[in-house]
N, CA, C and O atoms as CSV, one atom per row, in Angstrom:
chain,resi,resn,atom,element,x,y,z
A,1,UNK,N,N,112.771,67.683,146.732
A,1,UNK,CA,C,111.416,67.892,147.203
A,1,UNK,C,C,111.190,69.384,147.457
A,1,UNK,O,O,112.133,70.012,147.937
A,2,UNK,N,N,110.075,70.003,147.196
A,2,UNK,CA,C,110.143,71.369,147.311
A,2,UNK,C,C,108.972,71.507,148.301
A,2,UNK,O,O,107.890,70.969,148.537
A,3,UNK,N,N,109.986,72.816,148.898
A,3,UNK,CA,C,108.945,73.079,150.457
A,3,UNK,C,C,107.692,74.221,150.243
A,3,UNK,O,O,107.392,75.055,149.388
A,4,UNK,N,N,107.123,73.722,151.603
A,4,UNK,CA,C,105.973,74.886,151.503
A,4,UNK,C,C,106.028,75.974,150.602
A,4,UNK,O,O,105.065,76.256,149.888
A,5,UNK,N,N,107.318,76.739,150.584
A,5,UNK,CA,C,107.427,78.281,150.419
A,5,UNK,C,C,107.305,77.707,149.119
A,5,UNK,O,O,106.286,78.055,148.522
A,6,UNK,N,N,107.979,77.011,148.584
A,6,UNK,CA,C,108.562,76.718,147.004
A,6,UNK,C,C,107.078,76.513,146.589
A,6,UNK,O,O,106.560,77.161,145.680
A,7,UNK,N,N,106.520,75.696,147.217
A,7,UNK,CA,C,105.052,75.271,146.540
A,7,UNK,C,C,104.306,76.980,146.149
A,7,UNK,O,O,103.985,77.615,145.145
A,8,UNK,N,N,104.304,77.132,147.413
A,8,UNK,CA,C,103.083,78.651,147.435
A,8,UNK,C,C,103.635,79.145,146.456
A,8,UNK,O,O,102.857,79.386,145.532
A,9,UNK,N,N,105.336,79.553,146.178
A,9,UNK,CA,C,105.638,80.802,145.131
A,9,UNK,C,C,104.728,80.054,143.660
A,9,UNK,O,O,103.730,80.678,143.302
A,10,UNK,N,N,105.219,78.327,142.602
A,10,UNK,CA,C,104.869,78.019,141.896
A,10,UNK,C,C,103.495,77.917,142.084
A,10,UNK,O,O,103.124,77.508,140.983
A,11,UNK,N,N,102.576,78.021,142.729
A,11,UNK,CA,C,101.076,77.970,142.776
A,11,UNK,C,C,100.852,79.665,142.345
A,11,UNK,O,O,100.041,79.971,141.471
A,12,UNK,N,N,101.668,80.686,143.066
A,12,UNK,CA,C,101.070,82.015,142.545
A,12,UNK,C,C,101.483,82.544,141.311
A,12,UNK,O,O,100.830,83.329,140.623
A,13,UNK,N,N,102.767,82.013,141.020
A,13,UNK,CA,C,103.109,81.970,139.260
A,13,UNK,C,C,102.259,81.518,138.366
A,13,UNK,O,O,101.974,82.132,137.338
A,14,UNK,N,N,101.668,80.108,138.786
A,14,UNK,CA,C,100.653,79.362,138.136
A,14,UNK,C,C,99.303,80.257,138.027
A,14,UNK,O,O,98.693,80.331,136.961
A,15,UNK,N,N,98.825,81.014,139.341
A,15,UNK,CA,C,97.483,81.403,138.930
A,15,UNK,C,C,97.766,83.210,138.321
A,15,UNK,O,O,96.892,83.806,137.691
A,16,UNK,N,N,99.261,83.902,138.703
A,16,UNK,CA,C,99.697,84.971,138.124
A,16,UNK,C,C,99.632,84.312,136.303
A,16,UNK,O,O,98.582,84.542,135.703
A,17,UNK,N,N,100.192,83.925,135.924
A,17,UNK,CA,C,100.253,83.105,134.477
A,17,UNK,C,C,98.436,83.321,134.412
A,17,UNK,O,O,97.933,84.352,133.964
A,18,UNK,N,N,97.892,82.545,134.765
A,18,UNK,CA,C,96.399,82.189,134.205
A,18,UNK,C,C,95.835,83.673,134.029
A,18,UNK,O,O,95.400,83.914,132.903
A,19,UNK,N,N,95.777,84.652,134.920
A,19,UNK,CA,C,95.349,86.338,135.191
A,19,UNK,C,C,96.040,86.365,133.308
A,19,UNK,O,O,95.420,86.255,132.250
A,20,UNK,N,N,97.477,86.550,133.570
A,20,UNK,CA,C,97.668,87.195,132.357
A,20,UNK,C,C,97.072,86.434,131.330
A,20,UNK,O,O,96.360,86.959,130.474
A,21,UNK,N,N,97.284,85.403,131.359
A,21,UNK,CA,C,96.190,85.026,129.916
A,21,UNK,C,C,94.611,85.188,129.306
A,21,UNK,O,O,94.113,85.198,128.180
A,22,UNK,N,N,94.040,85.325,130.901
A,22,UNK,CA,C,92.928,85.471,130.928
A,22,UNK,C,C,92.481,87.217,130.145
A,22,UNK,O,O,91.870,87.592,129.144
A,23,UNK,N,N,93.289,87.949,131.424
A,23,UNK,CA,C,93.766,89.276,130.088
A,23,UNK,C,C,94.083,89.776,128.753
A,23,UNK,O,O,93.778,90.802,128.145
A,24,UNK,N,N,94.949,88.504,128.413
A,24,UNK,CA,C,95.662,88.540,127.212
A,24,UNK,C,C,94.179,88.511,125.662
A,24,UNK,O,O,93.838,89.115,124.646
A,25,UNK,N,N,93.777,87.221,126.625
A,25,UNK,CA,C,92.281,86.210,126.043
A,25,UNK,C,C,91.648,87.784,125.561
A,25,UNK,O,O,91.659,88.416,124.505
A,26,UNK,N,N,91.039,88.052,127.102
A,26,UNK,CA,C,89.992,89.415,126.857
A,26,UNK,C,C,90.670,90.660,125.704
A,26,UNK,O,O,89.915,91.077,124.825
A,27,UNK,N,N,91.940,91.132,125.776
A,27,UNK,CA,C,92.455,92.231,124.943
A,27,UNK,C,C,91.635,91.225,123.715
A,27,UNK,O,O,90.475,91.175,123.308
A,28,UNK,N,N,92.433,90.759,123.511
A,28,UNK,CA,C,92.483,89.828,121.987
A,28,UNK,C,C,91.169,90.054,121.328
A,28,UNK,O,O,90.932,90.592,120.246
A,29,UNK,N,N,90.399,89.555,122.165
A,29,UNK,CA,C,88.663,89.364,121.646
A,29,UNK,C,C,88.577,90.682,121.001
A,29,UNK,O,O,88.678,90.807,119.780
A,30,UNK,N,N,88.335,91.975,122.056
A,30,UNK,CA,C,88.385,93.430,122.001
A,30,UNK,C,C,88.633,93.523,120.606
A,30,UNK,O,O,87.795,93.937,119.805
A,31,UNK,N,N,89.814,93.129,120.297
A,31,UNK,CA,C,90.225,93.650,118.487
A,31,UNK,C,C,90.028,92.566,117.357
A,31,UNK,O,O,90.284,92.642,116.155
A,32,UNK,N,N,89.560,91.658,118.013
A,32,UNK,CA,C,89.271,90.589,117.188
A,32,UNK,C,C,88.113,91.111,116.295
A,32,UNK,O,O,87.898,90.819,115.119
A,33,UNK,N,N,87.407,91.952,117.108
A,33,UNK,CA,C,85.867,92.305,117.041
A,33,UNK,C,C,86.065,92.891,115.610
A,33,UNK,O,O,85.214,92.692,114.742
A,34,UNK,N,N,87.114,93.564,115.386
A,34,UNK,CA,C,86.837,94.610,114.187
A,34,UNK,C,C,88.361,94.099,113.136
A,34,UNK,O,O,88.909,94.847,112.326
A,35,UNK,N,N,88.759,92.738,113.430
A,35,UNK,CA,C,89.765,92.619,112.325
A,35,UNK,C,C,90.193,91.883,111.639
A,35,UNK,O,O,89.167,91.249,111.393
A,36,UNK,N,N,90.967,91.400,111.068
A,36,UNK,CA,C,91.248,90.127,110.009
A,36,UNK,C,C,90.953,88.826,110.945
A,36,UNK,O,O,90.329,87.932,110.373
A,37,UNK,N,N,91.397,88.537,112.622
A,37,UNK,CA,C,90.936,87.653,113.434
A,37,UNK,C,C,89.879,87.536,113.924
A,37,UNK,O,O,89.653,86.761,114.853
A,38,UNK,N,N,88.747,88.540,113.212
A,38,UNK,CA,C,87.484,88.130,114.078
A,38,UNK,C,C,86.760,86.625,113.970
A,38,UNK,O,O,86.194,86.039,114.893
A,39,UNK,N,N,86.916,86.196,112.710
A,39,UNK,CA,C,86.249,84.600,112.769
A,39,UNK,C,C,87.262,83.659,112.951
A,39,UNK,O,O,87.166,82.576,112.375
A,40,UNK,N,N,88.480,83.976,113.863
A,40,UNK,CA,C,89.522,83.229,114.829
A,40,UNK,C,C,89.166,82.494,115.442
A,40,UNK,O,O,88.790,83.255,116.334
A,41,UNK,N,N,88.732,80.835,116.067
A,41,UNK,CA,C,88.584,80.472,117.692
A,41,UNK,C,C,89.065,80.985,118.619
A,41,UNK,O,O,90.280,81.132,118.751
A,42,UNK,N,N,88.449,81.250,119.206
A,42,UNK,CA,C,89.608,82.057,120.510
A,42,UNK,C,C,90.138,80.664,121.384
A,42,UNK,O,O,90.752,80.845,122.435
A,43,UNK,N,N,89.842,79.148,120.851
A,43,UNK,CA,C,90.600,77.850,121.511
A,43,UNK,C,C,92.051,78.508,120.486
A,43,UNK,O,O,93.141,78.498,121.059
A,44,UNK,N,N,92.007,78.966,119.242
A,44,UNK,CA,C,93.595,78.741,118.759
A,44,UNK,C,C,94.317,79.783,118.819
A,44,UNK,O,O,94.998,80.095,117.842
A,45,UNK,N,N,94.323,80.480,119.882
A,45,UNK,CA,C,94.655,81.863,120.489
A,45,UNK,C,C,96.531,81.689,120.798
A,45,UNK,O,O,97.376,82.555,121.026
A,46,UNK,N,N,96.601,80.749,120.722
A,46,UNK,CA,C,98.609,80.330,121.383
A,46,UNK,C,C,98.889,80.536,120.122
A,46,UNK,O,O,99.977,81.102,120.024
A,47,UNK,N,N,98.277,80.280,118.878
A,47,UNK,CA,C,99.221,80.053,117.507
A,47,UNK,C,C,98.869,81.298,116.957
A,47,UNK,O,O,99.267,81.362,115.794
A,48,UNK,N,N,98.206,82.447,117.374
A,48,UNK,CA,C,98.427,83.925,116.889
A,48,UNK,C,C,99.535,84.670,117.717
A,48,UNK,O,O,99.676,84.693,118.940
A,49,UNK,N,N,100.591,85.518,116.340
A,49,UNK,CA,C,101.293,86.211,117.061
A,49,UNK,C,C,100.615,87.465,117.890
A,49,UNK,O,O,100.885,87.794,119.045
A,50,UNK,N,N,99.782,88.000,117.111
A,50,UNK,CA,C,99.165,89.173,118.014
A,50,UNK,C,C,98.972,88.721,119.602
A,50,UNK,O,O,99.426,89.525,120.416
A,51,UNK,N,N,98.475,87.769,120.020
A,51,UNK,CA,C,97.659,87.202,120.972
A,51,UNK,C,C,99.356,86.767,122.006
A,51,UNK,O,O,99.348,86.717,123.236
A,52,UNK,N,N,100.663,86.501,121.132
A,52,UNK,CA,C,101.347,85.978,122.074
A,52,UNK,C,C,102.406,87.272,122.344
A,52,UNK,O,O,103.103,87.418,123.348
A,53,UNK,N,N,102.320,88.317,120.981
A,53,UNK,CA,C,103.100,89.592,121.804
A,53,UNK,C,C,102.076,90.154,122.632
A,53,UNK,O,O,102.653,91.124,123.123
A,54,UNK,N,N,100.363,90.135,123.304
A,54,UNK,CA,C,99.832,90.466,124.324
A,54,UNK,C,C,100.400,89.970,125.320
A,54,UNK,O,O,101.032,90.673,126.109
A,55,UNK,N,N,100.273,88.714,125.446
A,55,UNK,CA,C,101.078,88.461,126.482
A,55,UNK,C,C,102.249,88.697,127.039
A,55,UNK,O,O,102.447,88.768,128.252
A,56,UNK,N,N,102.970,88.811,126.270
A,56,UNK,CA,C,104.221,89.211,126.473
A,56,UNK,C,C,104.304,90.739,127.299
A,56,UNK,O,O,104.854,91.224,128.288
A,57,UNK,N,N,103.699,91.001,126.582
A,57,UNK,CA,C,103.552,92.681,126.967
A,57,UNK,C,C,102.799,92.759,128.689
A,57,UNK,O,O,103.084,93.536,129.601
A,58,UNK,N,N,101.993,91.881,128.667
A,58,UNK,CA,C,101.109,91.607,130.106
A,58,UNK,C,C,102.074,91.445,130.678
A,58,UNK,O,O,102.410,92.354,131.437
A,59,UNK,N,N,102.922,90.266,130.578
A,59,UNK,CA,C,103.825,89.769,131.473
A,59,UNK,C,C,104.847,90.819,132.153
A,59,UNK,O,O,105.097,90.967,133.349
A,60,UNK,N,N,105.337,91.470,131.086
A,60,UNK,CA,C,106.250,92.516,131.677
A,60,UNK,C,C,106.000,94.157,132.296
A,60,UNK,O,O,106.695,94.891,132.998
A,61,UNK,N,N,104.678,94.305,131.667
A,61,UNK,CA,C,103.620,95.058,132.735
A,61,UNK,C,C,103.627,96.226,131.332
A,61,UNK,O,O,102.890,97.153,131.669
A,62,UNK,N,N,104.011,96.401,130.372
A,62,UNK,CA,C,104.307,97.540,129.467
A,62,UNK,C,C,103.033,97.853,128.777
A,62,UNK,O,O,102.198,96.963,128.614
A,63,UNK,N,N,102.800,99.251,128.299
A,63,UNK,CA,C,101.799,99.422,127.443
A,63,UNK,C,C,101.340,98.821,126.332
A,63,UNK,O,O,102.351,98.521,125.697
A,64,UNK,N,N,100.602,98.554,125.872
A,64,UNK,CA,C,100.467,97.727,124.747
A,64,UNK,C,C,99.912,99.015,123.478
A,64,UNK,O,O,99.100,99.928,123.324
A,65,UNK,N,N,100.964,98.319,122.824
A,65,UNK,CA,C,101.067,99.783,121.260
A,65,UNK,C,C,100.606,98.436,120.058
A,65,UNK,O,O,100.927,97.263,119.871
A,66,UNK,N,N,99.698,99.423,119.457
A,66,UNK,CA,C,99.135,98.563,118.404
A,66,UNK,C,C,99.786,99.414,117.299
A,66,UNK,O,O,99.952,100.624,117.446
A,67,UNK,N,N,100.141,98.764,116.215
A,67,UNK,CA,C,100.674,100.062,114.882
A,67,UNK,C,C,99.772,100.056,113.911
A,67,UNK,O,O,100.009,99.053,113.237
A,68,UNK,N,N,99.177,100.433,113.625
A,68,UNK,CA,C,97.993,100.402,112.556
A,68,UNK,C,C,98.297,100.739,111.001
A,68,UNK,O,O,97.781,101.842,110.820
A,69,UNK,N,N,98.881,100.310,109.824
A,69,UNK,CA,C,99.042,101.014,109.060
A,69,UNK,C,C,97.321,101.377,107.962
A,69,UNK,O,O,96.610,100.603,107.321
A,70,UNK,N,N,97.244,102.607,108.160
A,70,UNK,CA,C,95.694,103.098,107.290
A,70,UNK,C,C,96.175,104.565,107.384
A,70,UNK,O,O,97.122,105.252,107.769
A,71,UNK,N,N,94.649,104.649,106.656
A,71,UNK,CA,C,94.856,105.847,106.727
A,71,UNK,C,C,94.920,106.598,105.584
A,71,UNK,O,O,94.150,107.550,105.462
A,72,UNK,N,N,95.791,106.302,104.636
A,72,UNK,CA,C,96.920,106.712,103.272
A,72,UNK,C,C,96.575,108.142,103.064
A,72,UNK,O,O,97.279,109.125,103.295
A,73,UNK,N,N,95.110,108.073,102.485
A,73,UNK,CA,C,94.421,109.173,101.707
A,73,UNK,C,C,92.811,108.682,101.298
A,73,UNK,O,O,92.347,107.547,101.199
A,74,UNK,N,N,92.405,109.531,101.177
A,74,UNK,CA,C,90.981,109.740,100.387
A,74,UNK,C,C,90.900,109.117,99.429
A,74,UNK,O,O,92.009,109.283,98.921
A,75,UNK,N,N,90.293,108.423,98.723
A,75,UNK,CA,C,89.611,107.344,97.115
A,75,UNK,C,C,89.605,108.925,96.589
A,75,UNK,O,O,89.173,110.030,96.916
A,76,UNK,N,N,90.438,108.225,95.475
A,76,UNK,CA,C,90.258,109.553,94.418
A,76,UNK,C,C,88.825,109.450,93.283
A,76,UNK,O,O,88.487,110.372,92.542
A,77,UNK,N,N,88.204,108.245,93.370
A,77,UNK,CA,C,87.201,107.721,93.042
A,77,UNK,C,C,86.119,108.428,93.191
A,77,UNK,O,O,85.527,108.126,94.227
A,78,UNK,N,N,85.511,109.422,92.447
A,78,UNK,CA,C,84.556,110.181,92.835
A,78,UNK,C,C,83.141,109.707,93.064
A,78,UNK,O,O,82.232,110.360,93.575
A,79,UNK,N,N,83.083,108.201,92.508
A,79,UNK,CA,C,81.955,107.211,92.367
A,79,UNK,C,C,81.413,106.584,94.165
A,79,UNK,O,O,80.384,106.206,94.726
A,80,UNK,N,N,83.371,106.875,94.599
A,80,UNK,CA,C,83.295,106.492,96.188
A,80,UNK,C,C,83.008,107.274,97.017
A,80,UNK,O,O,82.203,107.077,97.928
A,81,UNK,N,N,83.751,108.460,96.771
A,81,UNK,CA,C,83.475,109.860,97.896
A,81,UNK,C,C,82.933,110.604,97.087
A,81,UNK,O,O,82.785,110.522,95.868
A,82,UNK,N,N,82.482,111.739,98.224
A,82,UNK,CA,C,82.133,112.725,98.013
A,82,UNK,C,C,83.084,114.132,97.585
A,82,UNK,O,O,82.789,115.109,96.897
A,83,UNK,N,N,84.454,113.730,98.378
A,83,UNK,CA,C,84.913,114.882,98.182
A,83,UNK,C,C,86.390,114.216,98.982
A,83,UNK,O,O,86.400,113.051,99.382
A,84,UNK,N,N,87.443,115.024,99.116
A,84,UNK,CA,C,88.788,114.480,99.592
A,84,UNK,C,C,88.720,114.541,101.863
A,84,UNK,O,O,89.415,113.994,102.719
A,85,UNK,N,N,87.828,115.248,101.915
A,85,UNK,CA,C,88.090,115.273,103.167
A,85,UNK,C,C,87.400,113.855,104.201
A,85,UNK,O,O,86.401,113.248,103.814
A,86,UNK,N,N,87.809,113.651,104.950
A,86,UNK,CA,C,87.838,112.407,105.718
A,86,UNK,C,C,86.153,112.789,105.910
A,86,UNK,O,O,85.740,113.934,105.724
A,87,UNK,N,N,85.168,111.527,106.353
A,87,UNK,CA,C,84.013,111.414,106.622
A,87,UNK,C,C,83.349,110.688,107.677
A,87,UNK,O,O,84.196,110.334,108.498
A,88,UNK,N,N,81.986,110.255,108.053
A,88,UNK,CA,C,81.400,109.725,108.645
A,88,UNK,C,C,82.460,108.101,108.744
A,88,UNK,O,O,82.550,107.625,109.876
A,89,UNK,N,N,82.862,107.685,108.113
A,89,UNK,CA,C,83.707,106.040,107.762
A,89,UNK,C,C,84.835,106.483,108.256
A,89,UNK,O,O,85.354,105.643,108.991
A,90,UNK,N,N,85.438,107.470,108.155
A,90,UNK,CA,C,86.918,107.554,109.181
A,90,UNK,C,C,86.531,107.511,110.414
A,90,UNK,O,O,86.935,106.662,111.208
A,91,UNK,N,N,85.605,108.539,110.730
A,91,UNK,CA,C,85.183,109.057,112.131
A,91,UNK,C,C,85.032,108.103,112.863
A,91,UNK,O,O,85.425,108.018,114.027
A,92,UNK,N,N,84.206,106.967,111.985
A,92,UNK,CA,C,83.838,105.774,112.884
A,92,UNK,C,C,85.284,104.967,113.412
A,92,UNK,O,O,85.670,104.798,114.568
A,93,UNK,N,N,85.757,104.653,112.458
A,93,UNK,CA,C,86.944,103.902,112.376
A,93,UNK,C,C,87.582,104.161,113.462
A,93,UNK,O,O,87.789,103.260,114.275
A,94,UNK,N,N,88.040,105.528,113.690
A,94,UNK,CA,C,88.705,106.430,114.881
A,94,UNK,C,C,87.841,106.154,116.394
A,94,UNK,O,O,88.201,106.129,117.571
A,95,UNK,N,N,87.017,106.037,115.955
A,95,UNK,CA,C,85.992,106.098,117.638
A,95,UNK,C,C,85.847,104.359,117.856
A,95,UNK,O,O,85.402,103.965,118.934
A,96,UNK,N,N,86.199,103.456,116.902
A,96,UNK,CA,C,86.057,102.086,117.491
A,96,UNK,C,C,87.490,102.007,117.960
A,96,UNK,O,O,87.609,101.381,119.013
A,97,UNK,N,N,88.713,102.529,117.397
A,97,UNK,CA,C,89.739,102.510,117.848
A,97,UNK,C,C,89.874,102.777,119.171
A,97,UNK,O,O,90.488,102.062,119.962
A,98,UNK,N,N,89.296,103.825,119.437
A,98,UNK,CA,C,89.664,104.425,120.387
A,98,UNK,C,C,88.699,103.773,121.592
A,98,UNK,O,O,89.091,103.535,122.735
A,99,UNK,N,N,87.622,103.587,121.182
A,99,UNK,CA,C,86.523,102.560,122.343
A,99,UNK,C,C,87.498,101.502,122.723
A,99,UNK,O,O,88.012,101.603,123.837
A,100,UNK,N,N,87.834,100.485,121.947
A,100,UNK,CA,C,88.904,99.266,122.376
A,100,UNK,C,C,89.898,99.875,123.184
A,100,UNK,O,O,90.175,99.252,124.209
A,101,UNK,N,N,90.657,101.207,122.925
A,101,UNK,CA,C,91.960,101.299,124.025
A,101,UNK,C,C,91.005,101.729,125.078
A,101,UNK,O,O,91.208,100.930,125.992
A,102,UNK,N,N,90.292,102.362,125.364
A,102,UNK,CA,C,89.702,102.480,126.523
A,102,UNK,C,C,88.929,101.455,126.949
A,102,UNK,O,O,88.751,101.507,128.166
A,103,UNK,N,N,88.332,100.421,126.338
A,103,UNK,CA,C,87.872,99.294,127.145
A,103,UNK,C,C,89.220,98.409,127.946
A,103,UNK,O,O,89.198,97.641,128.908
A,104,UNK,N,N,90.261,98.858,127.155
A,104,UNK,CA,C,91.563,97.832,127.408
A,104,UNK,C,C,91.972,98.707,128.797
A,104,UNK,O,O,92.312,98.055,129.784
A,105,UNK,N,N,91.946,99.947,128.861
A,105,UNK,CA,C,92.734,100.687,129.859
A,105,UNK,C,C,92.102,100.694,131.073
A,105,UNK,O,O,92.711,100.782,132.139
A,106,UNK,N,N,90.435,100.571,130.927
A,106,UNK,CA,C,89.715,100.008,132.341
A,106,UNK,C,C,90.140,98.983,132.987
A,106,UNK,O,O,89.797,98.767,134.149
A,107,UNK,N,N,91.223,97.949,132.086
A,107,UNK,CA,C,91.300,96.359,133.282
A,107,UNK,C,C,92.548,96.199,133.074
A,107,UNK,O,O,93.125,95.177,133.446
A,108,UNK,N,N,93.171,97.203,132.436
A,108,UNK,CA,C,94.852,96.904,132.730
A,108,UNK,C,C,95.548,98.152,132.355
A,108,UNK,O,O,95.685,98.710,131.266
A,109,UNK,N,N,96.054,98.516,133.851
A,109,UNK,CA,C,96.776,99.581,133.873
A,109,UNK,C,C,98.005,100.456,133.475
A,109,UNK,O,O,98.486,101.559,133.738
A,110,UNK,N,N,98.264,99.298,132.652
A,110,UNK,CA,C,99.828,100.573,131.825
A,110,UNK,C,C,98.677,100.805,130.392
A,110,UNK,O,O,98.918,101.535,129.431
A,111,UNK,N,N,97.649,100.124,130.550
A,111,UNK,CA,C,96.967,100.916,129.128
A,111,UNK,C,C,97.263,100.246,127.729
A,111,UNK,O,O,97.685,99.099,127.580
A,112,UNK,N,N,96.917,101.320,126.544
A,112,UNK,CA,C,97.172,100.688,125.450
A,112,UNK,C,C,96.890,101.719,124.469
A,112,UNK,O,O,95.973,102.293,125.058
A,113,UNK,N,N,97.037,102.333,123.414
A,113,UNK,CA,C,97.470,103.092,122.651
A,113,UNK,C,C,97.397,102.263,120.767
A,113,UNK,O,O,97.784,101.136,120.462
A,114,UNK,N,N,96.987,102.958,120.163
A,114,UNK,CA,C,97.214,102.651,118.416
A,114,UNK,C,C,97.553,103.525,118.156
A,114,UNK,O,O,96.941,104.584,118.302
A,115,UNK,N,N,99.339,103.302,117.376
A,115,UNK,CA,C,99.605,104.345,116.391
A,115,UNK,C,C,99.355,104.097,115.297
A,115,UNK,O,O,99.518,102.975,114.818
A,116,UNK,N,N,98.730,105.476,114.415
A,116,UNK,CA,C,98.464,104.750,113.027
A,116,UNK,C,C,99.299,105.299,112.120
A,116,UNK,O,O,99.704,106.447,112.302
A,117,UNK,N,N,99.652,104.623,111.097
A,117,UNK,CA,C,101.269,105.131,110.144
A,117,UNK,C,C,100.345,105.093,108.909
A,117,UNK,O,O,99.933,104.046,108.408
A,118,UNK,N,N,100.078,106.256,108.495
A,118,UNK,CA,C,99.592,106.920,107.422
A,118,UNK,C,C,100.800,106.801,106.206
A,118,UNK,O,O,101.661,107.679,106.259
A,119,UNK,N,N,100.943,105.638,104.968
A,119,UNK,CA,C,101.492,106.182,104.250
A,119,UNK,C,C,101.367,106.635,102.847
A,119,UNK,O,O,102.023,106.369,101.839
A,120,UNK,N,N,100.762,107.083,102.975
A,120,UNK,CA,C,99.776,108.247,101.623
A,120,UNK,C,C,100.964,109.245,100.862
A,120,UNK,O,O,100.931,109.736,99.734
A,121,UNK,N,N,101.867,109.334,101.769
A,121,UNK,CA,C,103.106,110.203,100.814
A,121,UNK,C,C,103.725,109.338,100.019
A,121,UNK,O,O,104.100,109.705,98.905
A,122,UNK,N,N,103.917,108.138,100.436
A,122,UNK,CA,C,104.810,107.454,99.867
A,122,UNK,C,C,104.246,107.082,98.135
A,122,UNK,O,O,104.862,107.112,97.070
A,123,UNK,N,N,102.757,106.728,98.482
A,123,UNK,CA,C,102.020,106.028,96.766
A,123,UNK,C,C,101.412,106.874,96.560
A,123,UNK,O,O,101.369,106.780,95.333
A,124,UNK,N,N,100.679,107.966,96.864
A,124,UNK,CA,C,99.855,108.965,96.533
A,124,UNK,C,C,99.851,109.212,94.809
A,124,UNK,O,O,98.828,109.136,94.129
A,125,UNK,N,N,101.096,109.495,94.316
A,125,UNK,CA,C,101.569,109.880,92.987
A,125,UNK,C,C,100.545,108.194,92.298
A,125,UNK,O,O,99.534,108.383,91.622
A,126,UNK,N,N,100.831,107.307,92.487
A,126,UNK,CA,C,100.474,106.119,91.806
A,126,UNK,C,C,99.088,105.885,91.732
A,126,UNK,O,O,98.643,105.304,90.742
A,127,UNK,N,N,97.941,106.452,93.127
A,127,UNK,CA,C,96.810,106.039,92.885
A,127,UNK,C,C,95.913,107.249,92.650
A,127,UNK,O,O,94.753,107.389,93.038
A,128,UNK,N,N,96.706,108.151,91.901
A,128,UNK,CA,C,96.147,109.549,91.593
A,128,UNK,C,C,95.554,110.406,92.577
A,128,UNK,O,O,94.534,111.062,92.365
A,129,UNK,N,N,96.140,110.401,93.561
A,129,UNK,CA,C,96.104,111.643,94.834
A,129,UNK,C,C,96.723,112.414,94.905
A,129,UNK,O,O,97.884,112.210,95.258
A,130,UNK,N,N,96.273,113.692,94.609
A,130,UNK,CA,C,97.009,115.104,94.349
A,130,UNK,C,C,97.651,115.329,95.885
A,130,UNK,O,O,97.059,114.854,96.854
A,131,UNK,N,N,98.938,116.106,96.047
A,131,UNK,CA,C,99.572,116.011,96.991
A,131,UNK,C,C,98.609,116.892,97.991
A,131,UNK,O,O,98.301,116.546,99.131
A,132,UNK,N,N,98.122,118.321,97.212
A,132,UNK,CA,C,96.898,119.113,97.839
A,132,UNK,C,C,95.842,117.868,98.636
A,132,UNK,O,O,95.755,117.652,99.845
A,133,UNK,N,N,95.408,117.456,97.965
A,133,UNK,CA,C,94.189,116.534,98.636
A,133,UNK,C,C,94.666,115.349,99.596
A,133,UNK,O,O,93.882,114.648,100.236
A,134,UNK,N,N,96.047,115.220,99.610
A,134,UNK,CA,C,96.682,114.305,100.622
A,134,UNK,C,C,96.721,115.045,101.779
A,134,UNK,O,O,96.367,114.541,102.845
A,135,UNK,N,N,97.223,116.523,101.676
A,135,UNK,CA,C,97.676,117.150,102.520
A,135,UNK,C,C,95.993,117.998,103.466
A,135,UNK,O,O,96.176,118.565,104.543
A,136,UNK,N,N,94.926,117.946,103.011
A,136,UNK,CA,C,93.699,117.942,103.249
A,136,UNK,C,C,93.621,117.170,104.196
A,136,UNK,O,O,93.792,117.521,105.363
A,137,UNK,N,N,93.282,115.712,103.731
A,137,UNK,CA,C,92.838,114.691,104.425
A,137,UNK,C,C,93.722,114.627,105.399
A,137,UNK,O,O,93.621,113.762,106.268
């Protein structure tokens, strides 16, 4: 039979648990907004990994690092750009990024961070991006 104390601790685990999910819930949405999970239910939120390394990360109080791979290089496509240097469509890209870690860092305090892994050196040669115009962008 478990006593008072025992009860109170599993009642504040229970509603500590619900906080982090409720957190977890809110991050999630945040990037849902702009990514392959946006037309996700947020009812089937347990069977995404993104959604269960949030939690995880809640639970143990750590920053939450997103890795982003973009970036590469410029469309060598002159039909697409204008020219090799980054534009109005990066800029944006960068400022929704960065809106989400700061909406995230207002309600949970170790924060949250996107690194983005640019790998444009690696294929550049293949989708006809001069190393000059890699090294531009």
């Amino acid at each position: 039979m478990e006593t008072i104390n025992q009860q109170t601790h599993t009642k504040e685990a229970k509603s500590e648990m619900t906080a982090v999910k409720k957190l977890a819930k809110d991050i999630f949405v945040e990037f849902k907004k702009m990514s392959a999970y946006r037309d996700v239910e947020v009812m089937n939120l347990k069977s995404i990994p993104l959604y269960q390394q949030i939690c995880r990360s809640i639970k143990r109080n750590e920053k939450l690092q997103f890795i982003l791979p973009a970036f590469p290089a410029k469309s060598n496509n002159s039909e697409k750009t204008i020219n090799e240097l980054p534009d109005f469509g990066e800029y944006l890209a960068l400022k929704i990024l960065n809106d989400v870690c700061a909406s995230i860092n207002k309600h949970y305090q170790p924060g949250a961070e996107v690194i983005i892994c640019s790998d444009g050196r690696v294929f550049n040669d293949i989708v006809f991006v001069s190393d000059e115009n890699l090294q531009k962008y």
